[in-house]
VOGU-434096 format. One record per residue: residue in three letters; x, y, z of N, C-alpha, C in turn; residue number from 0. Coordinates in steps of 0.2 Angstrom, whole numbers. Layout:
N
> ALA,X,Y,Z,X,Y,Z,X,Y,Z,NUM
...
END
This chain:
168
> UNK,80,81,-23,86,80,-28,83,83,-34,0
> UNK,90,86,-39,86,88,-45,90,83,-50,1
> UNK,86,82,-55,87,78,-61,86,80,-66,2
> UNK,89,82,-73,87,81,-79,83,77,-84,3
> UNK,78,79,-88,75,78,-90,78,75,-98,4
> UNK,78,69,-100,81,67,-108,77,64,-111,5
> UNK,75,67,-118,72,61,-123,75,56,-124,6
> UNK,71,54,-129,73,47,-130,82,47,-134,7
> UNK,81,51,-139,86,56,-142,91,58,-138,8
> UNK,91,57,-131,98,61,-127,96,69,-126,9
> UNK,93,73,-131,89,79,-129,88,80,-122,10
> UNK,92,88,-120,88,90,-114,83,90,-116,11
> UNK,77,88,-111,71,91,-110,67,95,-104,12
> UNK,72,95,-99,69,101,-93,73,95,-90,13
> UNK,69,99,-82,71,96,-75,67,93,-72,14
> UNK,67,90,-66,63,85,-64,65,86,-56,15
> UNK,60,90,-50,62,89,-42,60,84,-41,16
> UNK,63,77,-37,62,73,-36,60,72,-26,17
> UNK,57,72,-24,54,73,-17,53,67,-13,18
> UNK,57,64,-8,53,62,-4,49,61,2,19
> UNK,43,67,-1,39,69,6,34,64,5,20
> UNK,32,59,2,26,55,-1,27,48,3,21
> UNK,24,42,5,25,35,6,34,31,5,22
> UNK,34,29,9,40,26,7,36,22,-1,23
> UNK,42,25,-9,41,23,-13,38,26,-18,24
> UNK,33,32,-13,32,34,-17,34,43,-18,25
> UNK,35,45,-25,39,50,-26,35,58,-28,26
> UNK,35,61,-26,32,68,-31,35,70,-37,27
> UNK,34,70,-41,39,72,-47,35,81,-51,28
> UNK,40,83,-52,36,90,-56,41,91,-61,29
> UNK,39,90,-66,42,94,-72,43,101,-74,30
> UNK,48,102,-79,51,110,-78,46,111,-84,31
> UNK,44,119,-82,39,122,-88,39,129,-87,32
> UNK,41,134,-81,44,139,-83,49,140,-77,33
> UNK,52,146,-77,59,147,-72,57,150,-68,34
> UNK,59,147,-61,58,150,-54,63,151,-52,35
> UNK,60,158,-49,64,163,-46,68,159,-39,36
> UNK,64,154,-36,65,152,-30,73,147,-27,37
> UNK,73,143,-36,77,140,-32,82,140,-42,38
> UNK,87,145,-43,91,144,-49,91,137,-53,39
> UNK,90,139,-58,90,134,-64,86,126,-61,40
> UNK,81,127,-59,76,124,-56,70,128,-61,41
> UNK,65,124,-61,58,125,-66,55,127,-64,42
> UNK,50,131,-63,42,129,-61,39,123,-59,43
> UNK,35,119,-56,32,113,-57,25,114,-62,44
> UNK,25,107,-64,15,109,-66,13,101,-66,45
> UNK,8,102,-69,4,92,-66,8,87,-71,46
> UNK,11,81,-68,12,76,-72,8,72,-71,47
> UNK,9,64,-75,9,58,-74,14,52,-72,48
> UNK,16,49,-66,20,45,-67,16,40,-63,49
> UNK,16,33,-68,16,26,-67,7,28,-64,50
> UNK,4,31,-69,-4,32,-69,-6,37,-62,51
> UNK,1,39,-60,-5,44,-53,-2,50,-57,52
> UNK,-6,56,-53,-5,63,-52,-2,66,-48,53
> UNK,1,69,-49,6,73,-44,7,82,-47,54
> UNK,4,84,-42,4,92,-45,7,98,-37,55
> UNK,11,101,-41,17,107,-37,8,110,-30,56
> UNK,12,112,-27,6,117,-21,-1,114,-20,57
> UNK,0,105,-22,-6,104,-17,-3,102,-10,58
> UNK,-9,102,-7,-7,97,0,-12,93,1,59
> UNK,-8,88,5,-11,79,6,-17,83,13,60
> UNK,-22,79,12,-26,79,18,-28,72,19,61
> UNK,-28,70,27,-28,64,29,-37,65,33,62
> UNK,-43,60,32,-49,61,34,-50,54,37,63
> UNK,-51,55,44,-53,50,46,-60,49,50,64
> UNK,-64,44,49,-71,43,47,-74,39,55,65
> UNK,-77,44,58,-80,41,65,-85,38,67,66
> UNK,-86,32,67,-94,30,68,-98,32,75,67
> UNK,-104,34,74,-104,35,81,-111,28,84,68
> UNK,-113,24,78,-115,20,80,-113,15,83,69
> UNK,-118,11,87,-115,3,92,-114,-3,90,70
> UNK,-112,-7,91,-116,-12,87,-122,-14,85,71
> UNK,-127,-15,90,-134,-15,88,-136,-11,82,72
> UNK,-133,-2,82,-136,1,77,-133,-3,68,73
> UNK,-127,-6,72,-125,-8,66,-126,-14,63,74
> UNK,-129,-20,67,-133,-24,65,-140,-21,62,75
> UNK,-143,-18,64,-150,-16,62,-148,-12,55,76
> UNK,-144,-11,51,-144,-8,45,-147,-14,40,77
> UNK,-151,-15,37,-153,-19,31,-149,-20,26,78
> UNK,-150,-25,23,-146,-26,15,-145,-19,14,79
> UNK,-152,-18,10,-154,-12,7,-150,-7,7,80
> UNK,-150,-4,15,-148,1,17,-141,1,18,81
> UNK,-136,-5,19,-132,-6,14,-129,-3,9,82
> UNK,-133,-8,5,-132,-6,-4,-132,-1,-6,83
> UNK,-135,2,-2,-139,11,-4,-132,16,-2,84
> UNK,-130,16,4,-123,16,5,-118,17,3,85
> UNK,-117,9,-2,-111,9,-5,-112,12,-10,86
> UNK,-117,12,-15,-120,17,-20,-118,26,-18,87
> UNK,-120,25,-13,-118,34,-13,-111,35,-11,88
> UNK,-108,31,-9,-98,29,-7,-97,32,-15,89
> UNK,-102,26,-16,-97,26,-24,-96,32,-30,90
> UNK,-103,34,-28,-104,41,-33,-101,47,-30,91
> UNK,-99,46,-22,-95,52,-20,-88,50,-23,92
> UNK,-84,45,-22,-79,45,-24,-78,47,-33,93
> UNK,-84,42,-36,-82,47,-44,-82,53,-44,94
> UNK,-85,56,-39,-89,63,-41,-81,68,-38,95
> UNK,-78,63,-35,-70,68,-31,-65,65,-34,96
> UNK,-66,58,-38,-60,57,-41,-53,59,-41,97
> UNK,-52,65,-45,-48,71,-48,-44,70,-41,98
> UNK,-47,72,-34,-44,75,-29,-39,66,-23,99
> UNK,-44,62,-26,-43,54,-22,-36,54,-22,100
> UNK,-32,52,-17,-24,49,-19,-24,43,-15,101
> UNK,-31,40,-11,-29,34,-6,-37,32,-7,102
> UNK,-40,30,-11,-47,30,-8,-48,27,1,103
> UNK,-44,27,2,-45,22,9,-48,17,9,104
> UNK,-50,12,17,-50,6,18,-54,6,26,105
> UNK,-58,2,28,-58,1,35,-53,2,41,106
> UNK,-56,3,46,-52,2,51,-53,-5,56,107
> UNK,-50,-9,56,-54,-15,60,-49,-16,66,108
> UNK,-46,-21,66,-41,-23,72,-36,-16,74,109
> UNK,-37,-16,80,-30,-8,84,-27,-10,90,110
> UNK,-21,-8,87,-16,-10,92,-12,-2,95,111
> UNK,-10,-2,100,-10,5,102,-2,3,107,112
> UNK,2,5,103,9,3,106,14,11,107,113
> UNK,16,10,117,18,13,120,25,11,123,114
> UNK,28,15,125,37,12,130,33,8,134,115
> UNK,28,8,136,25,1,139,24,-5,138,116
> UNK,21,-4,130,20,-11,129,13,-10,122,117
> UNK,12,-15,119,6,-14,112,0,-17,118,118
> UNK,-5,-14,118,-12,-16,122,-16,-16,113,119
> UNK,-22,-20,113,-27,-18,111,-32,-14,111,120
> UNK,-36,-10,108,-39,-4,109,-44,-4,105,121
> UNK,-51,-1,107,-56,0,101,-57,8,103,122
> UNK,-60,11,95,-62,19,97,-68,20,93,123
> UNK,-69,24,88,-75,27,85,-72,29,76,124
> UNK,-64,27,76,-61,28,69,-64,20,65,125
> UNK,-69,22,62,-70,17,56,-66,14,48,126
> UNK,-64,22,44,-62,21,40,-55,27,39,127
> UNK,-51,27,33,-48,33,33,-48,36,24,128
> UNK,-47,41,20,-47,43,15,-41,49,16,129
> UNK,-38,48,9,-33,54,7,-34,56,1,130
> UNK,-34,63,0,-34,69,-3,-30,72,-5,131
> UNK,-29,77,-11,-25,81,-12,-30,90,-13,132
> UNK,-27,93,-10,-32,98,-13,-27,107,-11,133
> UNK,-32,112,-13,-25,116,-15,-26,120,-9,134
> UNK,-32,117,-4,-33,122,4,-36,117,6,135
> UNK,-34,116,17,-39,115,20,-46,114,20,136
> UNK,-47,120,17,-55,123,17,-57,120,10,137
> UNK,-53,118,5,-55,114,0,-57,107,0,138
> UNK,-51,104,7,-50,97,7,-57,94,12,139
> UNK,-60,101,16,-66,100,21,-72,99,16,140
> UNK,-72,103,11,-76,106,7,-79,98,2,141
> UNK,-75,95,0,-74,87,0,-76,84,5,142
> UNK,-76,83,8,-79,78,13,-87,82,18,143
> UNK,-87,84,14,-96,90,19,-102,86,17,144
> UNK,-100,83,10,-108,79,7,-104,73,10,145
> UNK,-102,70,11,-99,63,10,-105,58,14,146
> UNK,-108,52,11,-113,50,13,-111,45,21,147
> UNK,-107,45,23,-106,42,30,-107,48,34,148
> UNK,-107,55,34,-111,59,39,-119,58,40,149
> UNK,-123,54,34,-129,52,34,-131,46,36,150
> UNK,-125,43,38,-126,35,38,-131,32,46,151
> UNK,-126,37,51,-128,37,59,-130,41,60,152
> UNK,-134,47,65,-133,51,69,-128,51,72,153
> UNK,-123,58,72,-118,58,75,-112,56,72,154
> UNK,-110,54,66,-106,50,63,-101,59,58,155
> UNK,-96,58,61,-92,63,59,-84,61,57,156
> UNK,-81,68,53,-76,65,47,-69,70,49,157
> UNK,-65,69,55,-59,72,53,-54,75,49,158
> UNK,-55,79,47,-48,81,41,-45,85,43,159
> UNK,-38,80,41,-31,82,45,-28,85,39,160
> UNK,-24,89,40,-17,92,34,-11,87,34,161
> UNK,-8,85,31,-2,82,33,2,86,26,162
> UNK,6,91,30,12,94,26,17,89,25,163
> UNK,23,90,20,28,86,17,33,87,23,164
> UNK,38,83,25,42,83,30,47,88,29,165
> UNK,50,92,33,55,101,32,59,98,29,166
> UNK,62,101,26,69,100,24,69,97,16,167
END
């Protein structure tokens, strides 16, 4: 959908494509700053702000999800310490990616796995998930290659998905 841009004043001030490829709620918005050839009296996009997030024209979402490949045991046997040490490098990897975070993500604990059958419970090796914005694949890998849960277990590896806007 396209929308107009107005000051406070009633002034035009550009355009505004309003998109919803993002969460139910949430919207892409890009404001007009120069003329594209692609779609008449439509703007270029370039980065805003709306209601504190970032939203910038030709990135795309990447979805990472985070596999443990430890057991329980191995996961009992981790220390406080080693723990803490953990959280610590979580933490300075996400400062250190900020710019690019759109979800820092959350655990994965309880899974329900529902089919024309029926919802069964289900365990697998998907620990956590994180979302991304970044301007390529090979950008959005490129973020998560230090990420300190490849260090945590032996074996411990990071899915990244692309997830395009829906057609149309």
């Amino acid at each position: 959908m396209i929308g107009q841009l107005r000051s406070r004043a009633g002034k035009f001030a550009g355009y505004v494509l309003l998109n919803d490829a993002g969460r139910p709620g949430d919207m892409s918005v890009f404001v007009a700053a120069e003329r594209s050839a692609r779609v008449p009296g439509v703007r270029e996009a370039r980065q805003v702000r709306l209601a504190g997030r970032r939203y910038d024209a030709g990135m795309g979402r990447f979805l990472a999800l985070f596999n443990g490949a430890a057991d329980e045991a191995g996961k009992a046997a981790l220390s406080e310490q080693q723990q803490t040490e953990f959280l610590h490098a979580w933490a300075s990897w996400a400062q250190a990616n900020e710019r690019a975070l759109v979800d820092p993500g959350a655990p994965l604990f309880a899974k329900k796995l529902v089919t024309a059958q029926g919802v069964e419970d289900f365990t697998d090796g998907m620990t956590g998930y994180t979302i991304v914005e970044a301007d390529s694949h090979d950008e959005a890998v490129r973020i998560f290659s230090g990420h300190p849960h490849l260090g945590l277990f032996t074996g411990n590896s990071i899915a990244v998905l692309e997830c395009p806007p829906p057609p149309g």
